[in-house]
N, CA and C atoms of all chains as a GROMACS GRO file, in nm:
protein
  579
    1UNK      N    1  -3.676  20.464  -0.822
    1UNK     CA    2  -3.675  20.548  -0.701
    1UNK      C    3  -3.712  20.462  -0.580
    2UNK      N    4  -3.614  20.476  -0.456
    2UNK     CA    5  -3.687  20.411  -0.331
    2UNK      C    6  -3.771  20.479  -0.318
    3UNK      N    7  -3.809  20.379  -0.176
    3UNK     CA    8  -3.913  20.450  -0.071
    3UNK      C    9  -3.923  20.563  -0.005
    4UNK      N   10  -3.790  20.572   0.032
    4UNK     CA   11  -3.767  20.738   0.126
    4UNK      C   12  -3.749  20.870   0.006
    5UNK      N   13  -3.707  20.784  -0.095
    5UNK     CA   14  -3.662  20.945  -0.205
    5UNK      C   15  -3.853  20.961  -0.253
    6UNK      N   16  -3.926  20.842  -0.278
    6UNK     CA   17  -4.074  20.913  -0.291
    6UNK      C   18  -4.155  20.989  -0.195
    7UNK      N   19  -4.105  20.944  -0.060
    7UNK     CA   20  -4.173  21.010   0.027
    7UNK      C   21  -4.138  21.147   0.026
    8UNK      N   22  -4.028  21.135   0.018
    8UNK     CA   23  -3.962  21.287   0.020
    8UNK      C   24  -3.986  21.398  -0.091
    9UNK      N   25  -3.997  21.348  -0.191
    9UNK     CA   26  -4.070  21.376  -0.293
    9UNK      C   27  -4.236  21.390  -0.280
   10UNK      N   28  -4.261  21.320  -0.215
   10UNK     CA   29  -4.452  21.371  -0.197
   10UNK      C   30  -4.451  21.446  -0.119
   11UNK      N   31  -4.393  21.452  -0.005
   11UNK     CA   32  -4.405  21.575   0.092
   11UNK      C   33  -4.349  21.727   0.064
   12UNK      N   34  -4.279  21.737  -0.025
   12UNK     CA   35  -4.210  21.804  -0.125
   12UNK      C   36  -4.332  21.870  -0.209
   13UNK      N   37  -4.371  21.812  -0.277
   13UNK     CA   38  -4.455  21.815  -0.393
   13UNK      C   39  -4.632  21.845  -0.317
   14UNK      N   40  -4.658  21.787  -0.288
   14UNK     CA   41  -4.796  21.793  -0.160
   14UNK      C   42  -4.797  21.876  -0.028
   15UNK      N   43  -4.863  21.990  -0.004
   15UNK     CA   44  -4.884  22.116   0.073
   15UNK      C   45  -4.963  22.067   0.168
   16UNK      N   46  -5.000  21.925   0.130
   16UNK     CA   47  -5.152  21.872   0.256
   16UNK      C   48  -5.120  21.766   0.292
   17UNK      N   49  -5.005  21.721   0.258
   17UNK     CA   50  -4.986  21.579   0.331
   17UNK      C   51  -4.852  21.627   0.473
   18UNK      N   52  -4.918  21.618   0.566
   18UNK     CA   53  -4.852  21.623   0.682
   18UNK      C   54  -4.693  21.504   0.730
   19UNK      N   55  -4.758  21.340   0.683
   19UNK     CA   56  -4.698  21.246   0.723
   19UNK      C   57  -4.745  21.181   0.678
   20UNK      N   58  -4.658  21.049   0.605
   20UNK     CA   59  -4.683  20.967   0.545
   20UNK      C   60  -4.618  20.822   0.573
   21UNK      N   61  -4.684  20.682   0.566
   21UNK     CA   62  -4.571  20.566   0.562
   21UNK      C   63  -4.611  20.501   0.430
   22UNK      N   64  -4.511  20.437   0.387
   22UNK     CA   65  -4.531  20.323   0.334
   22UNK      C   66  -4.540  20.175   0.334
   23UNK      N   67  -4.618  20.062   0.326
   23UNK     CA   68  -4.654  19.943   0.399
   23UNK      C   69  -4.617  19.859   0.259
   24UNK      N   70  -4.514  19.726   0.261
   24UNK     CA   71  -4.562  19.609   0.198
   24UNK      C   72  -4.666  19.539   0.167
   25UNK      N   73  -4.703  19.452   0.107
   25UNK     CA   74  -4.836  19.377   0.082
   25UNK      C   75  -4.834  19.230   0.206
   26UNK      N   76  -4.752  19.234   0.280
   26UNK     CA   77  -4.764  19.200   0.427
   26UNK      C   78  -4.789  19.277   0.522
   27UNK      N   79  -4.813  19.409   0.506
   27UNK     CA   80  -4.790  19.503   0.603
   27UNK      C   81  -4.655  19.527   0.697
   28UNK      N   82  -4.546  19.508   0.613
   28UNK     CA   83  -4.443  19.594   0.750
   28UNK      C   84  -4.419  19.721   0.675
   29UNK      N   85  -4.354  19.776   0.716
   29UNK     CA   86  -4.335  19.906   0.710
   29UNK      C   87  -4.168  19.913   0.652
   30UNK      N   88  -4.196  19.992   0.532
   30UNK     CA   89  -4.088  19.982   0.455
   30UNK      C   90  -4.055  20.152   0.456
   31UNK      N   91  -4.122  20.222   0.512
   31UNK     CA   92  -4.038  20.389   0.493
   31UNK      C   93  -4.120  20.481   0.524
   32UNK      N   94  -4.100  20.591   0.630
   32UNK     CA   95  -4.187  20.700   0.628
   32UNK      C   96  -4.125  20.821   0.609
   33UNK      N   97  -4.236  20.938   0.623
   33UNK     CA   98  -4.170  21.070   0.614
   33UNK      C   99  -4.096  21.086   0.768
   34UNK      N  100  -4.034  21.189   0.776
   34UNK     CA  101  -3.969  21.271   0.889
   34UNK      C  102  -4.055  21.242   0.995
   35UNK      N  103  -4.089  21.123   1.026
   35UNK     CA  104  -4.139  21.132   1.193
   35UNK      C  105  -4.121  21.061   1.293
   36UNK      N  106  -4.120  21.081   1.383
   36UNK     CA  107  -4.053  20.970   1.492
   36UNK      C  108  -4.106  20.851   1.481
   37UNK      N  109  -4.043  20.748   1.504
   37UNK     CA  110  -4.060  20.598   1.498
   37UNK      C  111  -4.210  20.565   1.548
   38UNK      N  112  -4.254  20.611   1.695
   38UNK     CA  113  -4.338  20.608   1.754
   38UNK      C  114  -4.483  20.630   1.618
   39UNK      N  115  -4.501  20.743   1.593
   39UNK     CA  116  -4.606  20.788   1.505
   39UNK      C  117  -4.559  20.740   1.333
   40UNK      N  118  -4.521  20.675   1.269
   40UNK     CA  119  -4.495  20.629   1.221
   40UNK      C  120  -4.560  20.483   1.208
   41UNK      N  121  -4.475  20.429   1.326
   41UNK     CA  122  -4.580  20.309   1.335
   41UNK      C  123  -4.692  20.321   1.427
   42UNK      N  124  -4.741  20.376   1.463
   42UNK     CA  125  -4.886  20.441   1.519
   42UNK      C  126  -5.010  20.438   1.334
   43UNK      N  127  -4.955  20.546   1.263
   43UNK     CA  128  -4.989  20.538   1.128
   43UNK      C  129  -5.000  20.383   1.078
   44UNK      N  130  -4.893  20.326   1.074
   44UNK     CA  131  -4.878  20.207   1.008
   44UNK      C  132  -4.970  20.109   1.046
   45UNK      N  133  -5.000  20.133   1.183
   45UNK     CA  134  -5.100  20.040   1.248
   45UNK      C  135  -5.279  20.041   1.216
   46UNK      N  136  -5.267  20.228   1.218
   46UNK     CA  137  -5.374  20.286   1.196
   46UNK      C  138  -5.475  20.227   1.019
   47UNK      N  139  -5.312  20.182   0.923
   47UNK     CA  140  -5.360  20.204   0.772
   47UNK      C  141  -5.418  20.027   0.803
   48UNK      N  142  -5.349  19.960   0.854
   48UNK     CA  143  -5.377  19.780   0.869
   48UNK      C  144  -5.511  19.804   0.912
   49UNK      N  145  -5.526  19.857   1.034
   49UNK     CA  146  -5.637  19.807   1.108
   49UNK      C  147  -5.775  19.902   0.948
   50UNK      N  148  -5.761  19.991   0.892
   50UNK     CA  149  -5.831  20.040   0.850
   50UNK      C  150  -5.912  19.984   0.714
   51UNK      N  151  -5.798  19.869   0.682
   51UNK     CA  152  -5.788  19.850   0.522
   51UNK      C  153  -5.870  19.719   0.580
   52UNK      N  154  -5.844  19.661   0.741
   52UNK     CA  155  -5.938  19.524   0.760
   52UNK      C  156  -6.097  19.551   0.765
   53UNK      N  157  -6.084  19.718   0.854
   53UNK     CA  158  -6.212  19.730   0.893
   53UNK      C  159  -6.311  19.742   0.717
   54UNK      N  160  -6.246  19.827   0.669
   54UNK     CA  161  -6.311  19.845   0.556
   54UNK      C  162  -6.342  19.726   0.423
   55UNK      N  163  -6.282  19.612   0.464
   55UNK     CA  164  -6.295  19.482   0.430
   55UNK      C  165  -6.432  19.398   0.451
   56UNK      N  166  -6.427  19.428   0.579
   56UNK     CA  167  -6.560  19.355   0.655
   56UNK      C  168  -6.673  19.431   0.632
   57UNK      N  169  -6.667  19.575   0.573
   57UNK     CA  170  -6.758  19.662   0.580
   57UNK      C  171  -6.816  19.609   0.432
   58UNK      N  172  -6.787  19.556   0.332
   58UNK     CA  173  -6.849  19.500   0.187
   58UNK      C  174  -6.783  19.379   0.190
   59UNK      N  175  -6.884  19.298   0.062
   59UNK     CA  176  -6.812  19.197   0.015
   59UNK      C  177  -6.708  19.138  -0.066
   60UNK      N  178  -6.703  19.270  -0.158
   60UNK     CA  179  -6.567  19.278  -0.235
   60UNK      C  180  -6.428  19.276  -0.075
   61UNK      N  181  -6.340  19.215  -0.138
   61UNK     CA  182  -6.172  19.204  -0.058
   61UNK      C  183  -6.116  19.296  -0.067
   62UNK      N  184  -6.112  19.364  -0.194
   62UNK     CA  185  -6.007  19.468  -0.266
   62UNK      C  186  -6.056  19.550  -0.225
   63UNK      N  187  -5.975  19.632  -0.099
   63UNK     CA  188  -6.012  19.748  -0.078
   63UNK      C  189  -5.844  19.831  -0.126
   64UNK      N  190  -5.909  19.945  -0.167
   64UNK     CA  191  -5.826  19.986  -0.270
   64UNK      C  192  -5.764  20.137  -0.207
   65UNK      N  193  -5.919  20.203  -0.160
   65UNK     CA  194  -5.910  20.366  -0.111
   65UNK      C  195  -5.946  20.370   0.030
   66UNK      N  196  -5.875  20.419   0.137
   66UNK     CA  197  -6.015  20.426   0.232
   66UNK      C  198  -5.938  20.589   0.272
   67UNK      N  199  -6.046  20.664   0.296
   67UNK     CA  200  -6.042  20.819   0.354
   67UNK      C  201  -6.104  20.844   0.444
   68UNK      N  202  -6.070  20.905   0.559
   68UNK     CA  203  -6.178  20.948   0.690
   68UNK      C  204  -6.129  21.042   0.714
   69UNK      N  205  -6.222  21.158   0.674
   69UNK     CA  206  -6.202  21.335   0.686
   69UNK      C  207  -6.301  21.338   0.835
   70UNK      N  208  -6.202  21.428   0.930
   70UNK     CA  209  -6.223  21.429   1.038
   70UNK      C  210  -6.203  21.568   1.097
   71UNK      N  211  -6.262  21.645   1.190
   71UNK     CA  212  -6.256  21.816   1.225
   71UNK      C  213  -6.109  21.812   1.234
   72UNK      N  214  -5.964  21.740   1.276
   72UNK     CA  215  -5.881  21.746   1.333
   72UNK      C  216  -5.802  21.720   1.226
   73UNK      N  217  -5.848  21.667   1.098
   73UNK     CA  218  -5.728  21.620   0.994
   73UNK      C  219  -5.833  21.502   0.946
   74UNK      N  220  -5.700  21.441   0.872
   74UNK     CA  221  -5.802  21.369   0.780
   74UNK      C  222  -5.682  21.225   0.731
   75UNK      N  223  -5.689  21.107   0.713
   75UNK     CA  224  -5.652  21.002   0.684
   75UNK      C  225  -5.698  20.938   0.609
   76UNK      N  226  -5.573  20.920   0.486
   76UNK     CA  227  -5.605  20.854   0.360
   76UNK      C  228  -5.543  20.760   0.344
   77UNK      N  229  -5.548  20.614   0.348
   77UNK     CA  230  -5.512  20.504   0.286
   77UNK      C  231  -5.498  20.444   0.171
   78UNK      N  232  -5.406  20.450   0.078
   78UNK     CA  233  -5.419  20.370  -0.096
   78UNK      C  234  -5.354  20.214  -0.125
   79UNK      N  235  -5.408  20.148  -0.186
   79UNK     CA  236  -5.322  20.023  -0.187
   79UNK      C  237  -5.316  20.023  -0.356
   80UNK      N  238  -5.198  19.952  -0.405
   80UNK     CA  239  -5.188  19.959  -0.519
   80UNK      C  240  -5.049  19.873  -0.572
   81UNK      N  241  -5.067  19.806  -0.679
   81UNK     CA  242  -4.938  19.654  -0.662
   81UNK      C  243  -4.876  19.660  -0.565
   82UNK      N  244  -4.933  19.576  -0.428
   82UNK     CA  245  -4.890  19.535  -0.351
   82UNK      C  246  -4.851  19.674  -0.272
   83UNK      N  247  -4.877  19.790  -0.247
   83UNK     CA  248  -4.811  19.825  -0.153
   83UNK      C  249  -4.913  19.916  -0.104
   84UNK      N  250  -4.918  19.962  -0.002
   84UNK     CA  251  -4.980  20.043   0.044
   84UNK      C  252  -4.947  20.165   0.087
   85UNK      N  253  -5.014  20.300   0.109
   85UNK     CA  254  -4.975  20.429   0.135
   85UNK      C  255  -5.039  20.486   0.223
   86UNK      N  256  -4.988  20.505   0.357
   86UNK     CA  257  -5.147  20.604   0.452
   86UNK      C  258  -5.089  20.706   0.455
   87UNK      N  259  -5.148  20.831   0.467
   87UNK     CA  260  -5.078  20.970   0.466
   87UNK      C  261  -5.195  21.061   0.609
   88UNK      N  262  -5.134  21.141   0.652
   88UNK     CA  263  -5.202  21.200   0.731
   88UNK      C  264  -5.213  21.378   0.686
   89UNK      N  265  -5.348  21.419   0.679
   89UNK     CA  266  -5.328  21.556   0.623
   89UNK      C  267  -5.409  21.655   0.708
   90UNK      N  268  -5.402  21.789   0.680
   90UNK     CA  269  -5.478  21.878   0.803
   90UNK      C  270  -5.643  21.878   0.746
   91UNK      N  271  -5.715  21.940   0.840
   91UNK     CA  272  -5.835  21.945   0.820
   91UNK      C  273  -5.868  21.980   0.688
   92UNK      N  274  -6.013  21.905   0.616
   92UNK     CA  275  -6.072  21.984   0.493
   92UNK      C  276  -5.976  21.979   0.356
   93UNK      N  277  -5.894  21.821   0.370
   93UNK     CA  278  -5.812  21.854   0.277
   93UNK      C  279  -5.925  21.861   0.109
   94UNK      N  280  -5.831  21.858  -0.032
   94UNK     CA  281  -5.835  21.804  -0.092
   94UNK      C  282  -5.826  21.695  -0.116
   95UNK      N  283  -5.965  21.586  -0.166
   95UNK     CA  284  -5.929  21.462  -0.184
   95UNK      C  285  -5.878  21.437  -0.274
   96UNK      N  286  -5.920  21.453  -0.355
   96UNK     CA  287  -5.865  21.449  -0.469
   96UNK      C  288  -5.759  21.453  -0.515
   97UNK      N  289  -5.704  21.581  -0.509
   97UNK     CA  290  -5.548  21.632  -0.523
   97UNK      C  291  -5.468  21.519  -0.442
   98UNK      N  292  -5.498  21.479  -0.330
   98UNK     CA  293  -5.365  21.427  -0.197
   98UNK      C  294  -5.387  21.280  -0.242
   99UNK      N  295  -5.499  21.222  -0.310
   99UNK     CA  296  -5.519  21.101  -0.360
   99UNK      C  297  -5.434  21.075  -0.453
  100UNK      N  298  -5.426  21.156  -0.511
  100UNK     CA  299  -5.363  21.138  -0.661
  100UNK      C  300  -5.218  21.143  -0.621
  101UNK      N  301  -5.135  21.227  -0.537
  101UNK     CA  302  -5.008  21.233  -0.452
  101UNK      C  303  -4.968  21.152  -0.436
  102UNK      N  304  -5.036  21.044  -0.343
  102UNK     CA  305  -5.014  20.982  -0.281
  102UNK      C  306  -5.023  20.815  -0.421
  103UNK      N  307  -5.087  20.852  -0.494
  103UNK     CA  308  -5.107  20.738  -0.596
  103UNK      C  309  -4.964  20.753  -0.671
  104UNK      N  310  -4.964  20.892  -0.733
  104UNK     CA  311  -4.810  20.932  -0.798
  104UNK      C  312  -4.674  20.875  -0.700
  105UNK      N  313  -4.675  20.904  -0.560
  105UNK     CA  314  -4.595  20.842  -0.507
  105UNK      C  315  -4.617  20.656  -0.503
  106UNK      N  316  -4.663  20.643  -0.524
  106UNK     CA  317  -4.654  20.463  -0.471
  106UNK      C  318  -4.635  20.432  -0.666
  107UNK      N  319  -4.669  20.489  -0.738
  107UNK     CA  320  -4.582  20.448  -0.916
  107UNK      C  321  -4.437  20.482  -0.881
  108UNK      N  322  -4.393  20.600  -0.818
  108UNK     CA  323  -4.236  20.659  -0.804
  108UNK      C  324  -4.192  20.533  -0.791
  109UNK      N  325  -4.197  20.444  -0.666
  109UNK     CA  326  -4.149  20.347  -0.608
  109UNK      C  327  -4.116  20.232  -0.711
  110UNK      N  328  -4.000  20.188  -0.740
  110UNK     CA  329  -4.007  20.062  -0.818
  110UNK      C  330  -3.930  19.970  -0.757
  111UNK      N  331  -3.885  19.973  -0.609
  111UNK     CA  332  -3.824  19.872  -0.507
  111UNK      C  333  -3.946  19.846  -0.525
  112UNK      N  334  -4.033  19.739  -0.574
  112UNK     CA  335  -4.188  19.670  -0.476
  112UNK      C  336  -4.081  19.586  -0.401
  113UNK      N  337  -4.157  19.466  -0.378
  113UNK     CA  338  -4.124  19.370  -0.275
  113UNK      C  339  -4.125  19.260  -0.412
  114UNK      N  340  -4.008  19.183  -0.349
  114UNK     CA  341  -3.972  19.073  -0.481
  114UNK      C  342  -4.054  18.967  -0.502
  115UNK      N  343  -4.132  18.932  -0.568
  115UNK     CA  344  -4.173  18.806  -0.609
  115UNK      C  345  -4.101  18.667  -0.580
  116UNK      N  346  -4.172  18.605  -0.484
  116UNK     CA  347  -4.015  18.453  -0.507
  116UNK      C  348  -4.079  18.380  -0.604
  117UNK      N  349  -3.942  18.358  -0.715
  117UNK     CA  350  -3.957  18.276  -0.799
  117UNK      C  351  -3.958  18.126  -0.786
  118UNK      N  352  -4.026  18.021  -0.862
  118UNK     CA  353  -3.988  17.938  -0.828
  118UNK      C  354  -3.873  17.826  -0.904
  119UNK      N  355  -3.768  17.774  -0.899
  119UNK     CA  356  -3.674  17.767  -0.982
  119UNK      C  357  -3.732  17.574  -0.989
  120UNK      N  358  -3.694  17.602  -1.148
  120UNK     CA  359  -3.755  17.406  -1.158
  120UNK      C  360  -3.595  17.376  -1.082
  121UNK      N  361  -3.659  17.288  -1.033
  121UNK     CA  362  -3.547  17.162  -0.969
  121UNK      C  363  -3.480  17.061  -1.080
  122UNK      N  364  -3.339  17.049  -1.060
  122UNK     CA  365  -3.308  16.959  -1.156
  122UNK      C  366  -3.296  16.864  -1.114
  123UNK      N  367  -3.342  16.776  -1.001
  123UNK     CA  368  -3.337  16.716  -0.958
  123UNK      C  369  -3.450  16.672  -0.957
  124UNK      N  370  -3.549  16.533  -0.978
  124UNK     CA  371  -3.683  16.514  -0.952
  124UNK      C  372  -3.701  16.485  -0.827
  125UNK      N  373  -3.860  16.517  -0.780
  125UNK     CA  374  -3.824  16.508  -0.663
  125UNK      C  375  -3.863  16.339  -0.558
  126UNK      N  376  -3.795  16.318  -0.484
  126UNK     CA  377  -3.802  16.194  -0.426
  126UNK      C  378  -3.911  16.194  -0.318
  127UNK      N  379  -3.958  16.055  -0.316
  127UNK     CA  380  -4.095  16.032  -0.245
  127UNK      C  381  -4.065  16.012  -0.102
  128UNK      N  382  -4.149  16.098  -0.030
  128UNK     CA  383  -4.152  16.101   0.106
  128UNK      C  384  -4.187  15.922   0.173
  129UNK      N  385  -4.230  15.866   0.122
  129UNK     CA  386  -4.290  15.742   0.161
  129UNK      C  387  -4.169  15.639   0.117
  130UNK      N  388  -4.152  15.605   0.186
  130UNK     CA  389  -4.024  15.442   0.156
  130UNK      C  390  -4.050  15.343   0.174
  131UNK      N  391  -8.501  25.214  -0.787
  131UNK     CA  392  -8.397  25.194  -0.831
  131UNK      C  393  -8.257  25.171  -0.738
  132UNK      N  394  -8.267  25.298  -0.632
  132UNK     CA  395  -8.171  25.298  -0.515
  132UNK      C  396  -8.220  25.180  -0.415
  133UNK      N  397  -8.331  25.142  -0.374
  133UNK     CA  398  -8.378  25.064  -0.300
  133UNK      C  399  -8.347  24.942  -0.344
  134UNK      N  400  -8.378  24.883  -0.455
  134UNK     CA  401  -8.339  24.801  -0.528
  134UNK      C  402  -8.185  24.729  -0.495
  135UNK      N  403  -8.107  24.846  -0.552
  135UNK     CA  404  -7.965  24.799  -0.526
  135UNK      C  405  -7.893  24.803  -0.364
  136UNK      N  406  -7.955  24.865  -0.279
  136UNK     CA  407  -7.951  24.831  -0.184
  136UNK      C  408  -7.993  24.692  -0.106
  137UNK      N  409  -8.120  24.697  -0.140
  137UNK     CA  410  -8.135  24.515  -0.136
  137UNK      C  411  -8.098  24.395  -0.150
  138UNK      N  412  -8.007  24.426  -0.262
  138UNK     CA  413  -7.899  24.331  -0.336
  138UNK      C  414  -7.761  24.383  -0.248
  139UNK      N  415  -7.707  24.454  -0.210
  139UNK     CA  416  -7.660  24.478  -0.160
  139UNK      C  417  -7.620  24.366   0.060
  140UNK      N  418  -7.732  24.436   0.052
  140UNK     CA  419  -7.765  24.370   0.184
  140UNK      C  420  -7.799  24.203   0.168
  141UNK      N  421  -7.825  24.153   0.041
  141UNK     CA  422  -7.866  24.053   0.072
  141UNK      C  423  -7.703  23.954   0.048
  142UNK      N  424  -7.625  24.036  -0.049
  142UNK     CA  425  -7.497  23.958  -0.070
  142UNK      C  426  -7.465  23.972   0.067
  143UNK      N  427  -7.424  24.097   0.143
  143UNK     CA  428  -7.333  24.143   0.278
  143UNK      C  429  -7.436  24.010   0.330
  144UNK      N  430  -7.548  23.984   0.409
  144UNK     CA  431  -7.605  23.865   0.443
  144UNK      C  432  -7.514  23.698   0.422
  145UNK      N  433  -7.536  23.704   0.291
  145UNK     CA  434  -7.491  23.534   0.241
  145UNK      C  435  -7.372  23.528   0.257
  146UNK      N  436  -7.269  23.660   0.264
  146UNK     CA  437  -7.130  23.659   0.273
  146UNK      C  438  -7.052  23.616   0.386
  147UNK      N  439  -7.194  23.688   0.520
  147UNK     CA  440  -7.145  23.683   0.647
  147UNK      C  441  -7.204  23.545   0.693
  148UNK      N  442  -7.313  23.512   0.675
  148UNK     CA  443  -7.354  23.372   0.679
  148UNK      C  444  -7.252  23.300   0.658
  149UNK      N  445  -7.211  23.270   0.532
  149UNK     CA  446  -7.099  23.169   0.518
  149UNK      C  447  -6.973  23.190   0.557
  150UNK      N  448  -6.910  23.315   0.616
  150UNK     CA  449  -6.807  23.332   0.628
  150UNK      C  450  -6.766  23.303   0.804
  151UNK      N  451  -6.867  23.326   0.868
  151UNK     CA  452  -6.916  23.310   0.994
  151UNK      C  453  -6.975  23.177   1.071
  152UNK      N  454  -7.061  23.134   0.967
  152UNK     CA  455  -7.188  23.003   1.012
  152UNK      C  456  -7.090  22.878   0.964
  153UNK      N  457  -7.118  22.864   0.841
  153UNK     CA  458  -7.112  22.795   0.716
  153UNK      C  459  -6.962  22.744   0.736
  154UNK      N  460  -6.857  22.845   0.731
  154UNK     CA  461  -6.677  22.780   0.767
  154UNK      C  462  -6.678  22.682   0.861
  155UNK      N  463  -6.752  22.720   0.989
  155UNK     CA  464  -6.729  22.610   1.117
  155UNK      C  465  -6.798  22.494   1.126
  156UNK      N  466  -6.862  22.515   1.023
  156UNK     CA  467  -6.915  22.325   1.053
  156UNK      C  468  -6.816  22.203   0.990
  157UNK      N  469  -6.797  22.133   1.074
  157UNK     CA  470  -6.724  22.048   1.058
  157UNK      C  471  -6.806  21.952   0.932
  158UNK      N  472  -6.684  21.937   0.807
  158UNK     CA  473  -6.800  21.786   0.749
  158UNK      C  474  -6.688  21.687   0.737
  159UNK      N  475  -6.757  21.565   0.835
  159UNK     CA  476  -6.730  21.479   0.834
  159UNK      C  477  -6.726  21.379   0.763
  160UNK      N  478  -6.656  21.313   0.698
  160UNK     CA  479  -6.732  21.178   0.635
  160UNK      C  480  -6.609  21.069   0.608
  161UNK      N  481  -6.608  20.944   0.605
  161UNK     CA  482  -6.511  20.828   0.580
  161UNK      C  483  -6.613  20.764   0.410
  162UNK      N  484  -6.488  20.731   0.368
  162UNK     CA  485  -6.514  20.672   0.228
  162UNK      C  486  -6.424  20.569   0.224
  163UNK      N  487  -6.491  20.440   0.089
  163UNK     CA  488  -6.411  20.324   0.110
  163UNK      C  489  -6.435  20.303  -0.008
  164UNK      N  490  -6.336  20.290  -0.090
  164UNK     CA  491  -6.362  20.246  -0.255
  164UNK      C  492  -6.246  20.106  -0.270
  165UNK      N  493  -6.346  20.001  -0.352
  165UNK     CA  494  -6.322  19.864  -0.350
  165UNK      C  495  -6.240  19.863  -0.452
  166UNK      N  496  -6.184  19.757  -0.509
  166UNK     CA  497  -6.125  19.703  -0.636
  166UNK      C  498  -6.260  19.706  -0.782
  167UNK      N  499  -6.314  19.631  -0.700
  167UNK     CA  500  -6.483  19.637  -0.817
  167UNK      C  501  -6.530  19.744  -0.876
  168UNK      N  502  -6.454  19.816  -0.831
  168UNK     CA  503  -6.524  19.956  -0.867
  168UNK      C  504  -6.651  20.002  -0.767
  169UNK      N  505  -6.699  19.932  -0.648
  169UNK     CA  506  -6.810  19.962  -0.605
  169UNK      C  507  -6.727  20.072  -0.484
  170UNK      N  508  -6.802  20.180  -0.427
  170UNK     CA  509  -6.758  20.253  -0.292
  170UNK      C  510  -6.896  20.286  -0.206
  171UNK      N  511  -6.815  20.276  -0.068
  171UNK     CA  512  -6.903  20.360   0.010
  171UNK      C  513  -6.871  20.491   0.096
  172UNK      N  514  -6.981  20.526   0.118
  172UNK     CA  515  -6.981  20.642   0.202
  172UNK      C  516  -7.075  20.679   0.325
  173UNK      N  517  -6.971  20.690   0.424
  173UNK     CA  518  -7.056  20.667   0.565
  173UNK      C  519  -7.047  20.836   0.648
  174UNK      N  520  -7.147  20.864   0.675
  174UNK     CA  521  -7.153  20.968   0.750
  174UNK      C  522  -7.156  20.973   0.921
  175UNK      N  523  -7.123  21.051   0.979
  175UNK     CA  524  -7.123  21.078   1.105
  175UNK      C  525  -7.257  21.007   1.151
  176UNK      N  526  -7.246  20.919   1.290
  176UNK     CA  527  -7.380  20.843   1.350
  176UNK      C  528  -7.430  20.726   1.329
  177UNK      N  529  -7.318  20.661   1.163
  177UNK     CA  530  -7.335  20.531   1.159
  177UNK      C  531  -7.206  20.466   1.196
  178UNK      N  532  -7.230  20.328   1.248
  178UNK     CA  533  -7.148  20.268   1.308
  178UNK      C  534  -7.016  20.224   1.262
  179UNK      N  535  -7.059  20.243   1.155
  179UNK     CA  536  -6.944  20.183   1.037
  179UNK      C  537  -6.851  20.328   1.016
  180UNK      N  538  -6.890  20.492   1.026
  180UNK     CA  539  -6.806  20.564   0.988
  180UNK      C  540  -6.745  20.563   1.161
  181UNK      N  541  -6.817  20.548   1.294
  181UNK     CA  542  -6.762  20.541   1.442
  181UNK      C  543  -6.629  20.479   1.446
  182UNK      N  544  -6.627  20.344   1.379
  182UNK     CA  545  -6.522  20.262   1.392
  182UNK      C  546  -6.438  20.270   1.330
  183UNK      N  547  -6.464  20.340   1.173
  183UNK     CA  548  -6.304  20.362   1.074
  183UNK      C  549  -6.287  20.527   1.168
  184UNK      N  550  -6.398  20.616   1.211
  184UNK     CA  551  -6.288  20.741   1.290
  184UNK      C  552  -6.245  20.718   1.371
  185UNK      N  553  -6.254  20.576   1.435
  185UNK     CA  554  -6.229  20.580   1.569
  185UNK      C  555  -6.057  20.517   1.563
  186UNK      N  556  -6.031  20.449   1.461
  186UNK     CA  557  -5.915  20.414   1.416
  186UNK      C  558  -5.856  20.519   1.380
  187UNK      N  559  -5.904  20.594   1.284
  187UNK     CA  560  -5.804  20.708   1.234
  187UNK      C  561  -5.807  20.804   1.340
  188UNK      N  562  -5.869  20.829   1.429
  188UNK     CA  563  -5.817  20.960   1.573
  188UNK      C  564  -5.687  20.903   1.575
  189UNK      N  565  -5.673  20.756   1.581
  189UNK     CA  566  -5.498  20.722   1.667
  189UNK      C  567  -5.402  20.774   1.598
  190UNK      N  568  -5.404  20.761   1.452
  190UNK     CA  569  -5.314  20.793   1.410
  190UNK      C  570  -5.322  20.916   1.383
  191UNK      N  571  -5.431  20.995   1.374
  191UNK     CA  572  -5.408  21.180   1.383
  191UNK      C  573  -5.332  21.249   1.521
  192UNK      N  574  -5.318  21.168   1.588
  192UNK     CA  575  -5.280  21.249   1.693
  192UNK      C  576  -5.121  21.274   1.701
  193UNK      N  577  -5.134  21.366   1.752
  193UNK     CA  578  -4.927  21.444   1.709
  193UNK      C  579  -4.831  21.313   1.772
   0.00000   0.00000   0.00000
């Protein structure tokens, strides 16, 4: 399944997720739900800057979850082989439930981002120095 | 016996309207951050650390 058929599928499936993107393990932005470009990458920006802040906030790297339930709605970030998920939901969601959504959607996905392989050279390689 | 169940009475109608009234409108706030390690935290409203992850996520809540 792509990116857009999971999204579409979580928003489908999930009553509390408002808007959602999906991020590479570089951070660009590989697919969102139904929303204008603008808020989309507004989100996309929102999940980067969130996943750094919450980096600096411990010493572990792997930040994995970050959630900030807020009177106005609430923003959930997941990272998981390489990809990441921020979703935006209304006030007082379920964490739980929209966690798990949002986890089920990023397994849907099996476009990840390709690994570059590295191919042996049949050629050995020649010395920079002459 | 009547007094009794009246009491109980009034004291549910009380806790009902309390929470249905008081209790709904408080906002609870809170940001959470769970690591790879298995370790997480949890920051409440007033520390600096939940200021700066809400202060990121307002941008992207907004329509």
């Amino acid at each position: 399944m792509d990116v857009a058929q999971a999204l579409q599928e979580l928003t489908e499936l999930s009553a509390q997720v408002e808007r959602a993107v999906v991020l590479d393990a570089g951070g660009s932005l590989l697919g969102s739900t139904h929303v204008g470009e603008g808020a989309a990458e507004r989100l996309a920006d929102a999940a980067r800057e969130l996943t750094d802040a919450a980096a600096e906030l411990h010493a572990s790297e792997g930040v994995i979850r970050v959630e900030v339930e807020l009177a106005d709605g609430a923003l959930f970030v997941l990272r998981e082989g390489g990809l990441t998920i921020a979703a935006v939901t209304g006030p007082s969601p379920t964490a739980g439930l929209v966690a798990y959504d949002l986890r089920t959607c990023l397994h849907a996905i099996d476009e990840k981002p390709k690994r570059s392989r590295r191919r042996p050279s049949s050629k050995p390689k020649e010395e920079a120095s002459e | 016996m009547r007094r009794l169940l009246r009491l109980a009475v009034l004291v549910a109608l009380t806790v009902w309207a309390w929470r249905y009234f008081v209790a709904r409108r408080e906002t609870h706030e809170r940001a959470g951050v769970s690591y790879a390690d298995g370790s997480s935290l949890v920051f409440e409203p007033g520390s600096p650390a939940f200021e700066r992850l809400a202060g990121i996520a307002r941008t992207a809540l907004r329509p």
